[in-house]
ZADO-1210 file (C-alpha; in nm, 4 decimals, padded with zeros to 6 digits):
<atoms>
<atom x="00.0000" y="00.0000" z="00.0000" code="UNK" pos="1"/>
<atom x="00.2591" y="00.2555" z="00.0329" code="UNK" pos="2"/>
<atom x="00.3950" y="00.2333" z="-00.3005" code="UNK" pos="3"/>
<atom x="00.0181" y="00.2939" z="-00.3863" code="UNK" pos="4"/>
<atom x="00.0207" y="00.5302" z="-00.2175" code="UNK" pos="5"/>
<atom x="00.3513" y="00.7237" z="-00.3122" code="UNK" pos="6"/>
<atom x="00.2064" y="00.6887" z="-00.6833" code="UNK" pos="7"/>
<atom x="-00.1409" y="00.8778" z="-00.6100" code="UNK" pos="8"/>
<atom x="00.0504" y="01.1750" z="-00.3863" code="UNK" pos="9"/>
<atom x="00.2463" y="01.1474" z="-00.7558" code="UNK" pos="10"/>
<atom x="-00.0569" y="01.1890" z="-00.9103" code="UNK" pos="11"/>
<atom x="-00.2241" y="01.4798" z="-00.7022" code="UNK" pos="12"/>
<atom x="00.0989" y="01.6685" z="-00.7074" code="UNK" pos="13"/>
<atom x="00.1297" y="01.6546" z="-01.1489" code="UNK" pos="14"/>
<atom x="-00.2182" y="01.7423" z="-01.1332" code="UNK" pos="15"/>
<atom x="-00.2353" y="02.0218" z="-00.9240" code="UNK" pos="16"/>
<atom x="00.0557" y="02.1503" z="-01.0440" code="UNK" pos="17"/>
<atom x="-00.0776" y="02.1831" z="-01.3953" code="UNK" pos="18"/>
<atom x="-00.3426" y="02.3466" z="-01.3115" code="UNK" pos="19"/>
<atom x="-00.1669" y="02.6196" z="-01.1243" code="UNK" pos="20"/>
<atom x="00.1085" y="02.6506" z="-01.3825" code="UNK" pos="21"/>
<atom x="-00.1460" y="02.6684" z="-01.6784" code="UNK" pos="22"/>
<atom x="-00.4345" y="02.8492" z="-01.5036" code="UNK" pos="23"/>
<atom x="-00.6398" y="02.6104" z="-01.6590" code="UNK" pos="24"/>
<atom x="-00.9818" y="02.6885" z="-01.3844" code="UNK" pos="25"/>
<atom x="-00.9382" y="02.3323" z="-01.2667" code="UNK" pos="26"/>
<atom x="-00.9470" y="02.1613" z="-01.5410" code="UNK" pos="27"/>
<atom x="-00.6758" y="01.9465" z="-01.4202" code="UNK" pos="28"/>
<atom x="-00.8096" y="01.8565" z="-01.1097" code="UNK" pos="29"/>
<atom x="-01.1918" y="01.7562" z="-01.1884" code="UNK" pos="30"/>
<atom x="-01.2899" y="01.3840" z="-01.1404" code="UNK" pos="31"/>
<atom x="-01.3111" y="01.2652" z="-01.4865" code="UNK" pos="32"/>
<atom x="-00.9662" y="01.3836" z="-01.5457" code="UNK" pos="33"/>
<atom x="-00.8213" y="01.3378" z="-01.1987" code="UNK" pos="34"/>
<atom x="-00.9817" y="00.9328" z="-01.1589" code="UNK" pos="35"/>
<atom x="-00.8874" y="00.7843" z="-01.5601" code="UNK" pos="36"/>
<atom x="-00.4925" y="00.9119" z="-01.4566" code="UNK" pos="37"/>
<atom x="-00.5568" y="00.7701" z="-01.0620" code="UNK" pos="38"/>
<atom x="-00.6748" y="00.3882" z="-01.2294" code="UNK" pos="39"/>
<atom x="-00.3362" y="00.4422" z="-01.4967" code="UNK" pos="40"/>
<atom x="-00.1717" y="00.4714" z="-01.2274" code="UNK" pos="41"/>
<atom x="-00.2590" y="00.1955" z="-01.0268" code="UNK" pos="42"/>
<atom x="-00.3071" y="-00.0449" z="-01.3180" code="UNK" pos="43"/>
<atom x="-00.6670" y="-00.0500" z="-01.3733" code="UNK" pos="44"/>
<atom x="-00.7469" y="00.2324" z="-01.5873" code="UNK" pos="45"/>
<atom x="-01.1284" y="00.0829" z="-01.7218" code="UNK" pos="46"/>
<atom x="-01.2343" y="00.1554" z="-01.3762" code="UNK" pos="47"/>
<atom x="-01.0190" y="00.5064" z="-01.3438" code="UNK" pos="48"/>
<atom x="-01.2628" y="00.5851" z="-01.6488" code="UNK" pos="49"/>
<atom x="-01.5986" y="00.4396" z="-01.5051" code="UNK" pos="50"/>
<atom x="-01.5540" y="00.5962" z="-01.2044" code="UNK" pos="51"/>
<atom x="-01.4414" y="00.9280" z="-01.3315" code="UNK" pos="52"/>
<atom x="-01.7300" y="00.9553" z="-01.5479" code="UNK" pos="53"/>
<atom x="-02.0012" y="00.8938" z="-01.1700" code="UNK" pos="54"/>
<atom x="-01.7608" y="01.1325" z="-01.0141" code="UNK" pos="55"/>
<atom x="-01.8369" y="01.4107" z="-01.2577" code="UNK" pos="56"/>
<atom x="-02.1329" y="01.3631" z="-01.2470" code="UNK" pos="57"/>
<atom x="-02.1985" y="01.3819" z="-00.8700" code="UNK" pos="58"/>
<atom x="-01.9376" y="01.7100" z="-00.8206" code="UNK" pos="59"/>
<atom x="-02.0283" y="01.9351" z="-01.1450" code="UNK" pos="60"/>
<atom x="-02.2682" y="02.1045" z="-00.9796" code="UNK" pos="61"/>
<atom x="-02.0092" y="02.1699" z="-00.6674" code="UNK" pos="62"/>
<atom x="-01.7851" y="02.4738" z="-00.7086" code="UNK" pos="63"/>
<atom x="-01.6004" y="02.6924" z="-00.4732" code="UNK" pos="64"/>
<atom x="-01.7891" y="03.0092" z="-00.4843" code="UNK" pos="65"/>
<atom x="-01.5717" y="03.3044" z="-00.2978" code="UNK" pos="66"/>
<atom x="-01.4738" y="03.1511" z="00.0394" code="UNK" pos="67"/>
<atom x="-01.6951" y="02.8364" z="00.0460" code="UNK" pos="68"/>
<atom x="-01.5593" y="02.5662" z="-00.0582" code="UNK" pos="69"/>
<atom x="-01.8278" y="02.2617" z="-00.0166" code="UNK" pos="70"/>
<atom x="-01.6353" y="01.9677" z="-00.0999" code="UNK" pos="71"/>
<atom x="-01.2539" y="01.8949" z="-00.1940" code="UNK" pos="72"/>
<atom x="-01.3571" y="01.6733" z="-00.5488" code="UNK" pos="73"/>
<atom x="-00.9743" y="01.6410" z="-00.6294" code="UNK" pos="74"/>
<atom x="-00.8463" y="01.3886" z="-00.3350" code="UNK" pos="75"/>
<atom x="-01.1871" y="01.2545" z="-00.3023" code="UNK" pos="76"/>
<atom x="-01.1520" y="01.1264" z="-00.6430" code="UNK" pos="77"/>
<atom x="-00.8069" y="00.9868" z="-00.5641" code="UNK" pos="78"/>
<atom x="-00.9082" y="00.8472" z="-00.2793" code="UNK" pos="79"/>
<atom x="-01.2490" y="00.6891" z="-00.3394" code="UNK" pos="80"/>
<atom x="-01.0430" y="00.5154" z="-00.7172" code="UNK" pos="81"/>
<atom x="-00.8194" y="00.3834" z="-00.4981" code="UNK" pos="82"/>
<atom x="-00.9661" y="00.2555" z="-00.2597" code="UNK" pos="83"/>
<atom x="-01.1775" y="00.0777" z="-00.4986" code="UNK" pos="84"/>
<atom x="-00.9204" y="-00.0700" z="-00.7132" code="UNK" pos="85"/>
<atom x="-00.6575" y="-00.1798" z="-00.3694" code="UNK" pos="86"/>
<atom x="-00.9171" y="-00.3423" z="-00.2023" code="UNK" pos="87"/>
<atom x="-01.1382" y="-00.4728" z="-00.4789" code="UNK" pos="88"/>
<atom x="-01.4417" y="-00.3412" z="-00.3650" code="UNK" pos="89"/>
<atom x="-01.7460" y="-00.2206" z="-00.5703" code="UNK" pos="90"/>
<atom x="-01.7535" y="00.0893" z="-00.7753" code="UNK" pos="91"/>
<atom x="-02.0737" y="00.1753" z="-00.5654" code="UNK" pos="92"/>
<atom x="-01.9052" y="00.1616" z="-00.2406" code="UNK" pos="93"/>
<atom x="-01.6174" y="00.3984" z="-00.3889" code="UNK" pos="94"/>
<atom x="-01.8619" y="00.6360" z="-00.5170" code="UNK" pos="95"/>
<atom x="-02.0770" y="00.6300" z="-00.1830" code="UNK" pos="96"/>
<atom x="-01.7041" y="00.7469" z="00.0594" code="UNK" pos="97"/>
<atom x="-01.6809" y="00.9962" z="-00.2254" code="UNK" pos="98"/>
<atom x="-01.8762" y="01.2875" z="-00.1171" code="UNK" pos="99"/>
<atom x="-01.8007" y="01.2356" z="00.2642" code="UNK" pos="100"/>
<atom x="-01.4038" y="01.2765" z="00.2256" code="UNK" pos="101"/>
<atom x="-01.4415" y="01.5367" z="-00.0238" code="UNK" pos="102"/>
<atom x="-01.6282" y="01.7061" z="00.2489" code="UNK" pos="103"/>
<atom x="-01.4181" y="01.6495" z="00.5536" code="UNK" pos="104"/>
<atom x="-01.0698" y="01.7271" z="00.3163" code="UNK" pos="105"/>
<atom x="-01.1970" y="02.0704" z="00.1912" code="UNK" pos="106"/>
<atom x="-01.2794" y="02.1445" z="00.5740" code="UNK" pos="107"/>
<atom x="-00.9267" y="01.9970" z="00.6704" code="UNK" pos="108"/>
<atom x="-00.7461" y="02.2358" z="00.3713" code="UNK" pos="109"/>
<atom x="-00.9473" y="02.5022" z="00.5134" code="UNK" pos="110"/>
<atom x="-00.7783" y="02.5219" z="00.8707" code="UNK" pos="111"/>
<atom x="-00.4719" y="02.6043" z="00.6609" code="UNK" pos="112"/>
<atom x="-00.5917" y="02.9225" z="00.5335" code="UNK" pos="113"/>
<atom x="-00.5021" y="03.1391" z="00.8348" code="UNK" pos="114"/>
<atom x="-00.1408" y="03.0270" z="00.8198" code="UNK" pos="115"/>
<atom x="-00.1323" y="03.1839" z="00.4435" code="UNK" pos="116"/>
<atom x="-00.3131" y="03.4662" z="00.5135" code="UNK" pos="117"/>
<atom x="-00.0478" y="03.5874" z="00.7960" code="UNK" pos="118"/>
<atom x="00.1820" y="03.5604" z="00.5166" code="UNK" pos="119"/>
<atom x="00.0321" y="03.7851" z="00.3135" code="UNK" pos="120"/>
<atom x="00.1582" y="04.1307" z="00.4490" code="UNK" pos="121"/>
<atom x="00.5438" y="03.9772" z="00.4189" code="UNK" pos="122"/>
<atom x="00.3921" y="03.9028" z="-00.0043" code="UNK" pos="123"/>
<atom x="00.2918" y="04.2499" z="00.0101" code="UNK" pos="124"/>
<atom x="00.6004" y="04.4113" z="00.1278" code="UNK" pos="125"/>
<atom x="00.8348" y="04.2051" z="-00.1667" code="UNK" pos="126"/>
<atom x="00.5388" y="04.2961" z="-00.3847" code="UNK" pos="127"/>
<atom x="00.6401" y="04.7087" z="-00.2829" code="UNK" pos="128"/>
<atom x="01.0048" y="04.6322" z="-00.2894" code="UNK" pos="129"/>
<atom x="00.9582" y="04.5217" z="-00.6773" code="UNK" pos="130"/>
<atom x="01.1389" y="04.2097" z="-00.5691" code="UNK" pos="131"/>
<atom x="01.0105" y="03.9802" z="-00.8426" code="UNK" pos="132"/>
<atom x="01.2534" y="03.7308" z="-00.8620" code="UNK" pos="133"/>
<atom x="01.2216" y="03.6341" z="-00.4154" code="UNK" pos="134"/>
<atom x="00.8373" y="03.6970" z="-00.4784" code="UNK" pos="135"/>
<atom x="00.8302" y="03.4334" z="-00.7708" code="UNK" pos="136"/>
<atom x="01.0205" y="03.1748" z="-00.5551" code="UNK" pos="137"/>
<atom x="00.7991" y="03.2504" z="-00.2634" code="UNK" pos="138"/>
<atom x="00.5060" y="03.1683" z="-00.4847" code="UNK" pos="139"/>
<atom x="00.6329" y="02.8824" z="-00.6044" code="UNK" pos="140"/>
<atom x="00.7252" y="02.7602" z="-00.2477" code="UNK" pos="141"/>
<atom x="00.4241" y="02.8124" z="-00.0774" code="UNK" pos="142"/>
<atom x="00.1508" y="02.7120" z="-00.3709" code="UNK" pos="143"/>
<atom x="00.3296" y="02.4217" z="-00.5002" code="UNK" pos="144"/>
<atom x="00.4748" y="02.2429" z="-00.2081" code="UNK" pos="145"/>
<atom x="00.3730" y="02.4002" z="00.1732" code="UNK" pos="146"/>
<atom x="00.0532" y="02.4926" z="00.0521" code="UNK" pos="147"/>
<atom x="-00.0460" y="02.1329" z="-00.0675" code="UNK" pos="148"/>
<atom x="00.1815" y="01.9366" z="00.2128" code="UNK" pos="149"/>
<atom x="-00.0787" y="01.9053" z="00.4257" code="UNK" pos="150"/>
<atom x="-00.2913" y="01.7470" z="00.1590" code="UNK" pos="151"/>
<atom x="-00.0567" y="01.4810" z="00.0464" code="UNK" pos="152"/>
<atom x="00.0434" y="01.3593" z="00.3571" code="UNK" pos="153"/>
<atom x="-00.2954" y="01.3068" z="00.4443" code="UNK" pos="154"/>
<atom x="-00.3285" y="01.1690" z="00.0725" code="UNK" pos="155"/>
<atom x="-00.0698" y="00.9571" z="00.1625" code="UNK" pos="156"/>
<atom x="-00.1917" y="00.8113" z="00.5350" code="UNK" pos="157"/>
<atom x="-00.5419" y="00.8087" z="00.3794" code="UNK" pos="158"/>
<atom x="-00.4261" y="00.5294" z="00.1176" code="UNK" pos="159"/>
<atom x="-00.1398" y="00.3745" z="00.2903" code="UNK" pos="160"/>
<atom x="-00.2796" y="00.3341" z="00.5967" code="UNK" pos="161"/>
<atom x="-00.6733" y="00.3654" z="00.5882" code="UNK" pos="162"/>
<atom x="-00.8010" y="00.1533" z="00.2923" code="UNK" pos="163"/>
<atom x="-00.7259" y="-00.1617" z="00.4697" code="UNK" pos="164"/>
<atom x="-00.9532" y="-00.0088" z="00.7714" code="UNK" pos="165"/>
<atom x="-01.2118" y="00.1477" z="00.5668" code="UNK" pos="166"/>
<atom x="-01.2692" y="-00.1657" z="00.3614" code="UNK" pos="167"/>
<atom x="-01.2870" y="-00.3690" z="00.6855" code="UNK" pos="168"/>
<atom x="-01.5331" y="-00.1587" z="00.8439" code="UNK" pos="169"/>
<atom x="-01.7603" y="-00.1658" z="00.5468" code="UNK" pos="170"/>
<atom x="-01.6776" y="-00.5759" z="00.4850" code="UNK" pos="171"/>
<atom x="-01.8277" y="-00.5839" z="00.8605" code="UNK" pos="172"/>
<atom x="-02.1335" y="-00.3754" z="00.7952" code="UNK" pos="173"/>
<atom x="-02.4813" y="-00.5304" z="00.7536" code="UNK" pos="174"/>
<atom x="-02.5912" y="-00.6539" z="00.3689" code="UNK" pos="175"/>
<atom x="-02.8965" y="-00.3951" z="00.3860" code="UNK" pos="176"/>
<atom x="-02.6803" y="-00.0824" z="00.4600" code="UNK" pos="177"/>
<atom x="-02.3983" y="-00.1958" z="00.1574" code="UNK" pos="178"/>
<atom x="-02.7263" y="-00.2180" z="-00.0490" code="UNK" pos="179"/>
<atom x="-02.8093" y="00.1502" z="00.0780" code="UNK" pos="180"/>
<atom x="-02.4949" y="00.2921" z="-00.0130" code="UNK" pos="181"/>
<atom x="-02.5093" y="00.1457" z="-00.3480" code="UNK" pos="182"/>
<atom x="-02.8568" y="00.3068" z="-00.3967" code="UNK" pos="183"/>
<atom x="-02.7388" y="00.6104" z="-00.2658" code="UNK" pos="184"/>
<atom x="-02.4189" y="00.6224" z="-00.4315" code="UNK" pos="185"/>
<atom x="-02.6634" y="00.6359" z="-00.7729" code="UNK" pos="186"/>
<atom x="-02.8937" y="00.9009" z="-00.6261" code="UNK" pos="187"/>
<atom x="-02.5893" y="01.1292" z="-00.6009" code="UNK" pos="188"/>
<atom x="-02.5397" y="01.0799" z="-00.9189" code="UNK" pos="189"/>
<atom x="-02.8850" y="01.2203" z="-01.0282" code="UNK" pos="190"/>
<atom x="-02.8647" y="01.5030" z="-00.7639" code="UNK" pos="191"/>
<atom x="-02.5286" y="01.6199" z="-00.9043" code="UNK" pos="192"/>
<atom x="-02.7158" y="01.6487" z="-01.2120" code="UNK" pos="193"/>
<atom x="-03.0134" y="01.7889" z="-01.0247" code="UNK" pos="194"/>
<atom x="-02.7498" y="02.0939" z="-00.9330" code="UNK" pos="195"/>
<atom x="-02.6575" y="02.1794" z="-01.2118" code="UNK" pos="196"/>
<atom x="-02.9558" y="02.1543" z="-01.3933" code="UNK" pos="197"/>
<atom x="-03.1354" y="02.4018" z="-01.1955" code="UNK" pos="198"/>
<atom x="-02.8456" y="02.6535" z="-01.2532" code="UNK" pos="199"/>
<atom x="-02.8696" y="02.6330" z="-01.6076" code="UNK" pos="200"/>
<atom x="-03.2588" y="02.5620" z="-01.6406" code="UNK" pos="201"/>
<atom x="-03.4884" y="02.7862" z="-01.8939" code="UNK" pos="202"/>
<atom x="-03.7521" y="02.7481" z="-02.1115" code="UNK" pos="203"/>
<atom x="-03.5069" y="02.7665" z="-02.4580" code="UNK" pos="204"/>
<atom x="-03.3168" y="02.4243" z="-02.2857" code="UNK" pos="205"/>
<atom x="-03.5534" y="02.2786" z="-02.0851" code="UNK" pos="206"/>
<atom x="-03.6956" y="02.1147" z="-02.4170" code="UNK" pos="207"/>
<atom x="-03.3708" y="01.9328" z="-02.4898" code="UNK" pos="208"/>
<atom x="-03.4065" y="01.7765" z="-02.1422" code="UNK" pos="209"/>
<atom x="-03.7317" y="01.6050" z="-02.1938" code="UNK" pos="210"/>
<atom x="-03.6172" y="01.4888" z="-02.5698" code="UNK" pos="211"/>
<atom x="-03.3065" y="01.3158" z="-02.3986" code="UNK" pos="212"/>
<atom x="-03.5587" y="01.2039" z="-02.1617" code="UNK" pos="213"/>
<atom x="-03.7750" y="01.0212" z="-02.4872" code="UNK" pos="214"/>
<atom x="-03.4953" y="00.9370" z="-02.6719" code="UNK" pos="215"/>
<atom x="-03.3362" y="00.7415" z="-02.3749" code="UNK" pos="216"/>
<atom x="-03.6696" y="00.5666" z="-02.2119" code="UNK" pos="217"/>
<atom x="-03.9190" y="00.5098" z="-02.5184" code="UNK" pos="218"/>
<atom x="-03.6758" y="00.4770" z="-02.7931" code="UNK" pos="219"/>
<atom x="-03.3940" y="00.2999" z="-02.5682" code="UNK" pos="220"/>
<atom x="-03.0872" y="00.4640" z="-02.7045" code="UNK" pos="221"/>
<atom x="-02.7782" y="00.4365" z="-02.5882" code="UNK" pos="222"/>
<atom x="-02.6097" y="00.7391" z="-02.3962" code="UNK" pos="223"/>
<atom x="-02.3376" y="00.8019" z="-02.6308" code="UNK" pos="224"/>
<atom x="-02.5889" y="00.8366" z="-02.8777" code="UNK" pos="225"/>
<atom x="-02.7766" y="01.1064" z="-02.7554" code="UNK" pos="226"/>
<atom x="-02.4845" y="01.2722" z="-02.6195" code="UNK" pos="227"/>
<atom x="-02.3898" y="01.2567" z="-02.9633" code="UNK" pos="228"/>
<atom x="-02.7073" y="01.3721" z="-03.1417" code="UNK" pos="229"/>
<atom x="-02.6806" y="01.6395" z="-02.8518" code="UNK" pos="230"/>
<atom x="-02.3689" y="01.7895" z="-02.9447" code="UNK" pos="231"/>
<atom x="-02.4768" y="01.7920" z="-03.3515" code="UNK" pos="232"/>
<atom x="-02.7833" y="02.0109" z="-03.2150" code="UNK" pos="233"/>
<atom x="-02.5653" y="02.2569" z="-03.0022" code="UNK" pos="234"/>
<atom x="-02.3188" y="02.3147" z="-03.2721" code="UNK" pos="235"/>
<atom x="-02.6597" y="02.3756" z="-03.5475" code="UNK" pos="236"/>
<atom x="-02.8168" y="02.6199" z="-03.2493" code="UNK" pos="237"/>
<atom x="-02.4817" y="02.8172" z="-03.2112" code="UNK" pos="238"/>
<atom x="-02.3968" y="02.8936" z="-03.5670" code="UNK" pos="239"/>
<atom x="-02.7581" y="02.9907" z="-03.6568" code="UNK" pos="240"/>
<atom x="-02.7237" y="03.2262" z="-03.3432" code="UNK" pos="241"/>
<atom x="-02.4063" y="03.3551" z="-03.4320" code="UNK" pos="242"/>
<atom x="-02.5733" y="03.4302" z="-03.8020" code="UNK" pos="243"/>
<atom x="-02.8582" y="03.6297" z="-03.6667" code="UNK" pos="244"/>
<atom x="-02.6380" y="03.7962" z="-03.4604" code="UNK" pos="245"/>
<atom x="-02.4355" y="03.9490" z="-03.7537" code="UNK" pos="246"/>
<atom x="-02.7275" y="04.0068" z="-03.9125" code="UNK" pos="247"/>
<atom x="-02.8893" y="04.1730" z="-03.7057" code="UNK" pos="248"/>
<atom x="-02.5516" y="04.4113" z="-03.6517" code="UNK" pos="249"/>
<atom x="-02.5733" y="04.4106" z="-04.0497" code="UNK" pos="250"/>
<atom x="-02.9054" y="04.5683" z="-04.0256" code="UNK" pos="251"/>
<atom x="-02.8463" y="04.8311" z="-03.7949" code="UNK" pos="252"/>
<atom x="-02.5053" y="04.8969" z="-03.9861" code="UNK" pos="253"/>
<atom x="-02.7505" y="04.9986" z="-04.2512" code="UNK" pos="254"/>
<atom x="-03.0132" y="05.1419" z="-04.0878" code="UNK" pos="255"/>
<atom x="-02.7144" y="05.4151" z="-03.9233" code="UNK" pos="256"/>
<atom x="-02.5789" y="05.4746" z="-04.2493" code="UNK" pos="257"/>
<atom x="-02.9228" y="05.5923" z="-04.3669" code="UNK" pos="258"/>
<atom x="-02.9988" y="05.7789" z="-04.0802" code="UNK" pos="259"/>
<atom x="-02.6341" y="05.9338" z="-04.1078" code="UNK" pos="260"/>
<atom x="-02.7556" y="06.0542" z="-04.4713" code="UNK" pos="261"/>
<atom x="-03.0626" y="06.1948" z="-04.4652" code="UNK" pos="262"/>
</atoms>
């Protein structure tokens, strides 16, 4: 387990660290990027991708808005993949652990805050001085190693030390409450879309949602299918919005010009 582990502090370190260094909005560290690399990783990538794919699902509707940060969905992912693929257990139970240690790790990151915001008046003061190059390295210091020790050592203990426990304490648990967190594990699923559905929700998309609804229960297509159809329809809808926009602009060009005239 500790070389397991050593490999997924690998992981969260690459992936943070491209996601600072490219300012990529966290591309790099969402679940269906951060679980596929977790399963390479540990040698079982199908499930990396399976998993990754629930995991998005369940934390796209989560985002750290200002100072609220509801749920850490980068070592939750790492954790939840691995503990399903070291121990063997189902992809339900991973995805059920998922939410709770996303929860209790973005609460754990937070009581690190403080300690970077005393900092911030020594920042300042290089910042006045014009001393880029020291204020460069003390970026680099804190963000990409004190700033995210605390996270893979606990990364670390989590997987080294804690799978073995976790997946003991659930192999002792009753059949009736595994079967509850496998139900529940696919109602978060449907509530992570629930979230960001009602973010994005009007009466222009809310047709699309019942015809996905059709498509997949009456005419039994297969997901990538619709997604597929989807996407053909969103492409159609933005370049025929895109036209009227220029011609609308086209018109008023004209109508100005006319104006300007008479």
């Amino acid at each position: 387990m500790a070389q397991s582990a050593l490999l997924v502090v690998l992981v969260y370190f690459i992936l943070s660290t491209l996601d600072f260094t490219l300012t990529s909005w966290q591309v790099f560290t969402r679940p269906i990027v951060v679980a596929p690399i977790t399963g390479l990783f540990l040698g079982d990538f199908q499930t990396g991708i399976i998993m990754g794919a629930s995991l998005e699902s369940i934390f796209m509707g989560i985002s750290a808005i200002g100072g609220s940060v509801p749920a850490d969905a980068l070592t939750s992912s790492i954790i939840a993949v691995s503990f399903t693929i070291l121990t063997g257990a189902s992809i339900e139970a991973g995805l059920a652990i998922a939410m709770p240690i996303g929860t209790v790790m973005a609460s754990f990151n937070g009581l690190f805050f403080s300690l970077f915001a005393g900092m911030a008046p020594y920042w300042e003061h290089l910042a006045e001085k014009g001393d880029m190059k020291k204020f460069g390295i003390q970026l680099v210091l804190f963000d990409m190693f004190i700033g995210r020790a605390a996270s893979m050592i606990t990364l670390y203990l989590a997987v080294a030390y804690g799978v073995d426990s976790l997946n003991a304490l659930l192999g002792s648990l009753p059949v009736f409450i595994m079967v509850g967190l496998g139900k529940a594990s696919g109602m978060m699923t449907a509530v992570g879309f629930a979230i960001i559905t009602s973010m994005i929700w009007n009466k222009e998309v809310g047709v699309f949602f019942f015809a996905g609804f059709v498509l997949a229960k009456y005419l039994s297509m297969p997901t990538l299918a619709i997604a597929i159809l989807a996407g053909v329809v969103a492409v159609v809808y933005f370049f025929n919005e895109k036209k009227f926009v220029d011609l609308q602009a086209s018109i008023k060009g004209k109508k100005t010009e006319s104006e300007d005239f008479f």
